[in-house]
C-alpha positions in Angstrom: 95.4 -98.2 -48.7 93.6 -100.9 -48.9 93.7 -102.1 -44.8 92.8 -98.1 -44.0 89.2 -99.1 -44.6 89.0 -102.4 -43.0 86.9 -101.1 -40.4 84.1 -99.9 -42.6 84.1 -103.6 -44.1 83.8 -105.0 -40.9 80.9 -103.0 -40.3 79.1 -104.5 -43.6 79.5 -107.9 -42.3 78.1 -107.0 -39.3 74.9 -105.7 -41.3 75.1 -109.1 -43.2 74.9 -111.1 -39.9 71.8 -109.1 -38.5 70.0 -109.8 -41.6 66.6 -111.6 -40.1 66.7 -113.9 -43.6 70.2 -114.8 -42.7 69.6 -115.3 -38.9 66.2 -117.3 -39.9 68.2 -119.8 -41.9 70.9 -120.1 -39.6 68.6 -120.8 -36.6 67.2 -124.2 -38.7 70.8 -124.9 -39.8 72.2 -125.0 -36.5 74.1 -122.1 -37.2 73.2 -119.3 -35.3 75.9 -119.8 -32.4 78.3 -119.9 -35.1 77.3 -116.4 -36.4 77.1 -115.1 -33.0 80.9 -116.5 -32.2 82.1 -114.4 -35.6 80.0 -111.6 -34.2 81.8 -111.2 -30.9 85.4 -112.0 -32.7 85.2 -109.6 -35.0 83.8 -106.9 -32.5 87.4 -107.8 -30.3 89.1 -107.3 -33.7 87.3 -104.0 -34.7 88.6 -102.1 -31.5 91.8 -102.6 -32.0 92.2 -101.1 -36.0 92.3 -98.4 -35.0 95.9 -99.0 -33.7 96.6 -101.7 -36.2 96.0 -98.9 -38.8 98.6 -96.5 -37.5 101.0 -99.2 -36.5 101.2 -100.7 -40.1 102.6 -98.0 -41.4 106.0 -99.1 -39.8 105.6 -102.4 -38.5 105.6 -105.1 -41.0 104.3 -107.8 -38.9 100.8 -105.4 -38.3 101.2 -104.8 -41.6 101.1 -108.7 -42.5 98.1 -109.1 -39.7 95.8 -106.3 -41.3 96.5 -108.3 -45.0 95.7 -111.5 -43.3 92.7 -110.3 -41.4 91.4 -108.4 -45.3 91.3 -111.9 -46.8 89.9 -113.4 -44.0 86.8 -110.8 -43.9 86.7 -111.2 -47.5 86.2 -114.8 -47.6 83.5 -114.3 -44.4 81.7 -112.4 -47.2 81.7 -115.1 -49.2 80.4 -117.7 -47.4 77.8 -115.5 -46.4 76.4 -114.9 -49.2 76.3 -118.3 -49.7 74.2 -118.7 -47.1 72.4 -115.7 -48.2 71.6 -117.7 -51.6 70.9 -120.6 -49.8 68.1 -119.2 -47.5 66.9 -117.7 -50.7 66.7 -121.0 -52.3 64.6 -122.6 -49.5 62.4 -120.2 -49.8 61.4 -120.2 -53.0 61.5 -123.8 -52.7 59.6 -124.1 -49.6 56.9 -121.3 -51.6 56.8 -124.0 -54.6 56.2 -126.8 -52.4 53.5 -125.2 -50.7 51.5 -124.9 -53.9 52.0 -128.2 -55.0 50.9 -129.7 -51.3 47.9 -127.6 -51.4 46.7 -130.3 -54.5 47.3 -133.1 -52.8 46.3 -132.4 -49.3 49.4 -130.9 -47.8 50.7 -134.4 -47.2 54.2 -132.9 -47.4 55.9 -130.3 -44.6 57.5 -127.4 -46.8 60.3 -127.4 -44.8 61.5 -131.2 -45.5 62.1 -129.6 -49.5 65.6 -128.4 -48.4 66.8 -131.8 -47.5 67.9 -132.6 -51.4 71.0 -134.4 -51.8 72.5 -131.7 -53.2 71.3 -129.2 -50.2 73.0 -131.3 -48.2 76.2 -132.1 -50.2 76.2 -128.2 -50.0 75.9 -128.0 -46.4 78.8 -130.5 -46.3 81.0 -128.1 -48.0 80.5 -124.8 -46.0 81.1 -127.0 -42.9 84.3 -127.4 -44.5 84.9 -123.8 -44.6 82.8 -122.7 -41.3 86.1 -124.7 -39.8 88.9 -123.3 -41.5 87.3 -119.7 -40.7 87.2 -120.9 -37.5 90.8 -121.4 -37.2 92.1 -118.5 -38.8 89.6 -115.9 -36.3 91.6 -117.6 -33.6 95.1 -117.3 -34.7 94.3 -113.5 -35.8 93.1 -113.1 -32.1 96.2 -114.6 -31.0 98.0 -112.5 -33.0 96.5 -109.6 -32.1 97.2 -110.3 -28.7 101.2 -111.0 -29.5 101.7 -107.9 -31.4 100.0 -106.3 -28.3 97.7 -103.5 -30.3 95.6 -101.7 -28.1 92.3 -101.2 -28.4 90.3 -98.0 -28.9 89.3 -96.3 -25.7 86.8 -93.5 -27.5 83.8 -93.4 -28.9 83.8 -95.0 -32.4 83.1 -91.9 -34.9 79.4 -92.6 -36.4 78.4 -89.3 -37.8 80.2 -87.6 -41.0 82.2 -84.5 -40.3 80.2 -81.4 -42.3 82.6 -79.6 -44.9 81.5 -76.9 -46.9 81.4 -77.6 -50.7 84.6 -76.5 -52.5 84.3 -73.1 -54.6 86.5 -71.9 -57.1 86.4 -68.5 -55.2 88.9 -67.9 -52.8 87.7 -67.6 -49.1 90.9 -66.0 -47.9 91.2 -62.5 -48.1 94.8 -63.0 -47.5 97.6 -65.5 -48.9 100.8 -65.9 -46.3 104.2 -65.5 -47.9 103.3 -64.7 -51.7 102.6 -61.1 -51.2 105.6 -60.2 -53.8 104.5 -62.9 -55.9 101.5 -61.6 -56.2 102.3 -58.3 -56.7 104.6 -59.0 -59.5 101.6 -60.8 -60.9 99.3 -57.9 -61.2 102.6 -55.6 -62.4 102.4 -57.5 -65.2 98.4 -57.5 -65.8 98.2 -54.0 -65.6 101.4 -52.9 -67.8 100.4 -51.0 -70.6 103.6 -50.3 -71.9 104.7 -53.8 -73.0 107.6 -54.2 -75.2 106.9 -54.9 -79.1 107.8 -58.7 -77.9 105.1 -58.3 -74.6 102.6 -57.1 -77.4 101.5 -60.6 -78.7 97.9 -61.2 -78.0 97.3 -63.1 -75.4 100.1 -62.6 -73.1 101.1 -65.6 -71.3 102.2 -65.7 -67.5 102.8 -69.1 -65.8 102.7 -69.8 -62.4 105.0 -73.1 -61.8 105.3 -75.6 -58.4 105.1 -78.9 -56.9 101.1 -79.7 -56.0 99.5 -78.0 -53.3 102.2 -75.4 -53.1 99.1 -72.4 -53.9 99.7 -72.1 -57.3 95.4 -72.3 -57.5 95.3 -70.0 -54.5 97.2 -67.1 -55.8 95.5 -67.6 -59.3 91.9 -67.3 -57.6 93.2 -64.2 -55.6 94.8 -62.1 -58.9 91.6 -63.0 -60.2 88.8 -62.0 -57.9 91.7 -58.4 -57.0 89.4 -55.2 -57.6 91.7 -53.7 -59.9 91.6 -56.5 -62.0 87.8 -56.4 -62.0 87.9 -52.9 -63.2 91.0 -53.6 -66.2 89.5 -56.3 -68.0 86.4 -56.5 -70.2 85.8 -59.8 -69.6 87.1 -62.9 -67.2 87.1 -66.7 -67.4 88.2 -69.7 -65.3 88.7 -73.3 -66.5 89.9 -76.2 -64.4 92.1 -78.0 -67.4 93.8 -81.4 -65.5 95.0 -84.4 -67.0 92.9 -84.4 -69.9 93.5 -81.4 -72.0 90.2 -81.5 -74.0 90.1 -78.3 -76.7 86.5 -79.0 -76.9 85.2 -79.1 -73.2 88.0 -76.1 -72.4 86.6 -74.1 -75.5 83.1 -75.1 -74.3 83.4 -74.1 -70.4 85.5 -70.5 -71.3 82.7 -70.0 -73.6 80.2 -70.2 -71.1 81.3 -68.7 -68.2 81.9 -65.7 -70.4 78.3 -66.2 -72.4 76.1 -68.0 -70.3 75.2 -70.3 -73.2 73.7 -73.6 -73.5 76.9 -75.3 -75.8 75.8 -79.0 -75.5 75.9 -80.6 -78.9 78.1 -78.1 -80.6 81.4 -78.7 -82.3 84.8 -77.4 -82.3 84.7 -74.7 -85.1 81.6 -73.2 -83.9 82.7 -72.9 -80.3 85.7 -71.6 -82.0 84.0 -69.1 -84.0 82.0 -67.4 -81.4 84.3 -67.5 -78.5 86.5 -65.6 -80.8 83.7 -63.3 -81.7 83.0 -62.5 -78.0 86.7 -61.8 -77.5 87.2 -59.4 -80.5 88.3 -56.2 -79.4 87.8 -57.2 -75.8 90.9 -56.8 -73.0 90.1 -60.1 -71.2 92.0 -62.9 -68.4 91.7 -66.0 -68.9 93.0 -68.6 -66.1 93.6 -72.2 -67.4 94.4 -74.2 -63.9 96.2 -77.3 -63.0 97.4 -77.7 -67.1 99.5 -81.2 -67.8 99.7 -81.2 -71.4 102.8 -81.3 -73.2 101.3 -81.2 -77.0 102.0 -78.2 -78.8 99.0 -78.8 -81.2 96.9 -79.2 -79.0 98.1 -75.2 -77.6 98.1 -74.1 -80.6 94.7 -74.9 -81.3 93.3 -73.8 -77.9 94.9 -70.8 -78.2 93.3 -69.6 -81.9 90.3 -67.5 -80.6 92.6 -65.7 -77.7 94.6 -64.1 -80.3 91.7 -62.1 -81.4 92.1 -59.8 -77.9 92.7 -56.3 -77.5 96.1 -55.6 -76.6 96.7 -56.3 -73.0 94.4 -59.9 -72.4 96.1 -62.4 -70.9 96.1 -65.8 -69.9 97.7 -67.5 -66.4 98.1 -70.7 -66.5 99.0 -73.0 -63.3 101.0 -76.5 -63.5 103.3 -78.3 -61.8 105.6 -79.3 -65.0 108.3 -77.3 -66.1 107.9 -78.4 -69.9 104.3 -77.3 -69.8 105.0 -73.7 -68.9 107.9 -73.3 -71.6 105.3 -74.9 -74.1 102.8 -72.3 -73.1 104.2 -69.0 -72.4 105.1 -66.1 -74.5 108.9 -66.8 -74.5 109.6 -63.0 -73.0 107.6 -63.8 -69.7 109.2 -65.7 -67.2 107.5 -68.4 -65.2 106.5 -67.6 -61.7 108.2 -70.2 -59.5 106.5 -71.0 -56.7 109.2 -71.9 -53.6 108.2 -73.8 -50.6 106.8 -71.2 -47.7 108.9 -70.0 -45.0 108.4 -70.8 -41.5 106.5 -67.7 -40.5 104.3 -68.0 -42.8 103.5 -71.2 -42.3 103.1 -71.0 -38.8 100.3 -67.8 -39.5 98.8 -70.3 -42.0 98.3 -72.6 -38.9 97.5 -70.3 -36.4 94.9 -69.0 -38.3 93.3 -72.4 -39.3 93.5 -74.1 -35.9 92.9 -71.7 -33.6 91.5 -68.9 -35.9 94.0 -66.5 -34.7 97.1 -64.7 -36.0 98.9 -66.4 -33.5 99.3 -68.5 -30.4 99.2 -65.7 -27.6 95.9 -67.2 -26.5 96.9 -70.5 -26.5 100.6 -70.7 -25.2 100.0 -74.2 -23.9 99.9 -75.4 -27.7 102.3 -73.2 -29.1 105.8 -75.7 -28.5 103.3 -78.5 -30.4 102.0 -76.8 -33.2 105.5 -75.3 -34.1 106.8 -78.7 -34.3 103.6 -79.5 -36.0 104.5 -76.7 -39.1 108.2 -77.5 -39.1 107.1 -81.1 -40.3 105.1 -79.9 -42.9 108.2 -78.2 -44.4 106.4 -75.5 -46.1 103.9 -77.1 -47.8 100.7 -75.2 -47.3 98.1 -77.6 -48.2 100.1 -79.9 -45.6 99.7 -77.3 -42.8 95.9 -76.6 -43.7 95.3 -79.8 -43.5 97.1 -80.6 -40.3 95.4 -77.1 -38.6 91.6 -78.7 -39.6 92.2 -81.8 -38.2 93.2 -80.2 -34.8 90.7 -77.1 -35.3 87.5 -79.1 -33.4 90.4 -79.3 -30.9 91.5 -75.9 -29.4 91.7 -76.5 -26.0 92.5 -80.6 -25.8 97.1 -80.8 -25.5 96.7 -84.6 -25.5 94.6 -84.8 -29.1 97.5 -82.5 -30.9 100.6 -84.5 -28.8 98.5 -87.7 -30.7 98.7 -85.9 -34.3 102.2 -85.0 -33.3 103.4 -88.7 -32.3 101.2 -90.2 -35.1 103.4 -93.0 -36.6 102.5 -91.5 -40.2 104.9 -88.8 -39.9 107.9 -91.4 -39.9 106.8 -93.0 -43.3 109.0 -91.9 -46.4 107.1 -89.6 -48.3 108.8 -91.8 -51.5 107.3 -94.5 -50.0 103.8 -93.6 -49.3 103.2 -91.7 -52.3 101.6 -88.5 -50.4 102.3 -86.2 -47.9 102.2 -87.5 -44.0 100.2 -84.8 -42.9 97.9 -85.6 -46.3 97.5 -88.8 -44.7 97.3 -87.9 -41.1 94.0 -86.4 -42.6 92.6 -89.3 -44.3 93.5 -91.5 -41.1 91.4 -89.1 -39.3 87.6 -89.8 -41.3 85.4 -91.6 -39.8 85.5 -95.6 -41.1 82.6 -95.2 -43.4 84.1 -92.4 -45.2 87.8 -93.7 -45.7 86.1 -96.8 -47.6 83.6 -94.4 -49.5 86.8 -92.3 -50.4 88.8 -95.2 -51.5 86.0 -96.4 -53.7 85.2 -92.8 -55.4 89.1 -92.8 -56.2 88.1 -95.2 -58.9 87.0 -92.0 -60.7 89.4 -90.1 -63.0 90.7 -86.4 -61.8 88.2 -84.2 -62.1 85.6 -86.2 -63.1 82.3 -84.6 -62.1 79.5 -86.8 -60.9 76.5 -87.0 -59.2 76.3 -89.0 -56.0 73.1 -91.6 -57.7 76.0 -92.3 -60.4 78.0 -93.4 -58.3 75.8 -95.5 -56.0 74.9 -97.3 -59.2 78.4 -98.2 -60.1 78.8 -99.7 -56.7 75.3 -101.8 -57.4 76.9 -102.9 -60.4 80.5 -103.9 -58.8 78.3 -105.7 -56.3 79.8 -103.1 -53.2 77.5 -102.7 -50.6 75.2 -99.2 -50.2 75.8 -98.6 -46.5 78.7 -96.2 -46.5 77.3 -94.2 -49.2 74.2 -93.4 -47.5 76.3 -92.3 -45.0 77.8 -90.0 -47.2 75.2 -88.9 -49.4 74.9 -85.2 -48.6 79.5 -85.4 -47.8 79.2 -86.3 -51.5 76.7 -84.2 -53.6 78.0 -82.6 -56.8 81.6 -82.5 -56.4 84.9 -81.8 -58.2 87.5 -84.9 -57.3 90.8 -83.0 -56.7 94.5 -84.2 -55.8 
């Protein structure tokens, strides 16, 4: 992933060369037509990554070009900031020597103090490797030109796309193809006549499938249903993830239900008042995206549920098979979430792309987008991803043949590690954004943070500011997801 944000580097060495301390001490170096020279090769080289990035995903020479051209603007950044500490250094120099020429009636020119031997046995050695930067800039242009990538013939994207901030409450009045999962759901909430084996309290129902199947979609949609509003006494939602935490779930159920300040208080007395707000009380719980596969831990979660009235329950949504059996009353079967059918899929896309039930009003795109949905083989995160790339793209064939001929699509999902269309979306941000992305992946699922946290992590690993000011407001308070 690494050469997908290349471009964004580039752009920081470009901020580097315009810096007037830089440009001050290359001008009295004799070094200022150099700097220029790496200007202009690297502008030649940034119009072309665009194709270099798309191509590398099946062609190992571009592949091998994009690693060359990463340590080549790596090492650039080096030596500039050698020269960067070197201007410094004459200054301060030149700032001492001022002062002391001031006693003695400025006898000596301030600029003559940066001709020390060892300023100039310095000099010695970046002209060294001024020349072997040199040479590889021009075999990478040659290259470039051999491996024939073409450069980009639109406007370079310079402005963040606007997204609204995710929400645990479902903005979709209406979930394609899980209408009888759903309804088999509620069934299930709302039975009052359980067996003596369907009367343990809480009553567990998992909801089982591969990421970004909807398993988190149908959960927010049995949970926000009117009737279920109107059954139970009392609701809670907690995102769970990796790191099953009793603690921090106990904490969040508590006060979602309470509204109280919990900072600073331990297990048992979490414990004990969570289970005195539940006493008596018919209430659903949802734990989401659950990995763990320690029974202890459950059973130790699950203490102040049992304290219910008859009929609470608790869904729970995971990918693993293990962690459902683990979980679940052993009388309940799992809901298994299957991969959507084409139809349903296709209304997914329709109404994402073109905000429509269908492609009556766009006939012209309907052959492409089909083809589009059939690739996404009934993922549906993959085909709402896919539909808001195209959706600033209604009425434009050529962008969504592009999507559709992407070289993405022929990488091996085994391979790549992530969906195509997952990636087609990724390829699609703007260059400052696929870097800041990259770097916030540093950050553990789920991990909330603010966006100064993060900009002081990147102070401390010595990564430029640019492309998070760019995406300050893209950022804000925000849950990372797979």
């Amino acid at each position: 992933m690494v050469e997908l944000f290349l471009s964004a580097f580039l752009e920081e060495l470009f901020d580097q060369l315009a810096s007037p301390e830089l440009l001050k001490f290359a001008r009295r170096e004799g070094l200022r037509k150099q700097l220029d020279k790496w200007g202009e090769t690297m502008e030649r080289i940034r119009e072309v990554l665009d194709d270099a990035e798309e191509k590398q995903q099946t062609k190992k020479t571009v592949k091998a070009w994009l690693d060359d051209l990463r340590d080549l603007a790596y090492d650039v950044e080096d030596i500039l900031d050698e020269f960067a500490t070197e201007a410094f250094q004459c200054k301060l120099m030149a700032g001492e020597s001022q002062a002391s020429a001031s006693m003695v009636g400025n006898l000596v020119p301030a600029c003559c103090t940066c001709l020390t031997p060892s300023v100039v046995k310095i000099k010695f050695r970046l002209g060294s490797k001024i020349e072997k930067i040199n040479t590889r800039f021009n075999d990478l242009v040659t290259q470039k030109d051999q491996l024939n990538l073409k450069e980009n013939v639109g406007p370079r994207p310079n402005k963040r796309r606007e997204r609204p901030p995710s929400t645990s409450v479902v903005t979709e009045g209406h979930i394609h193809g899980r209408e009888e999962v759903i309804g088999a759901v509620l069934r299930l909430l709302f039975c009052e006549k359980h067996s003596d084996a369907l009367n343990k309290v809480p009553n567990v129902i998992p909801i089982v499938g591969m990421g970004g199947i909807g398993k988190t979609t149908l959960a927010q949609l049995v949970y926000n249903d009117k009737k279920v509003e109107s059954f139970f006494d009392l609701k809670a939602w907690a995102c769970v993830s990796e790191d099953f935490d009793v603690v921090a779930i106990t904490k969040t159920i508590l006060q979602s239900l309470t509204s109280e300040n919990c900072d600073g208080k331990d297990l048992n007395w979490l414990q004990v008042r969570l289970k005195e707000k539940l006493l008596g009380k018919r209430f659903l719980v949802i734990l989401d995206d659950v990995w763990n596969k320690n029974y202890n831990d459950w059973t130790l979660l699950r203490a102040p549920f049992e304290a219910g009235a008859q009929g609470s329950s608790i869904i729970v949504t995971t990918r693993n098979q293990g962690v459902s059996s683990l979980m679940r009353n052993k009388e309940v079967e799992p809901f298994q979430l299957e991969l959507l059918s084409n139809d349903a899929c296709l209304s997914i896309f329709s109404q994402h792309a073109l905000d429509a039930r269908d492609f009556s009003a766009y006939p012209d795109l309907k052959d492409i987008g089909e083809e589009l949905v059939r690739r996404c083989k009934g993922l549906p995160l993959a085909v709402k991803t896919i539909a808001g790339v195209l959706r600033s793209k209604q009425e434009d064939r050529s962008e969504w043949e592009k999507v559709l001929n992407s070289k993405i699509w022929d990488i091996p999902e085994e391979r790549s590690g992530i969906a195509p269309a997952l990636m087609l979306s990724y390829h699609n941000l703007p260059s400052h954004l696929k870097r800041c992305f990259a770097y916030c992946s540093i950050l553990s699922k789920d991990y909330e943070f603010e966006e100064k946290q993060v900009v002081l992590l990147a102070v401390l690993l010595a990564v430029s500011l640019a492309f998070f000011w760019e995406g300050t407001k893209y950022l804000q308070v925000k849950t990372l997801r797979n």
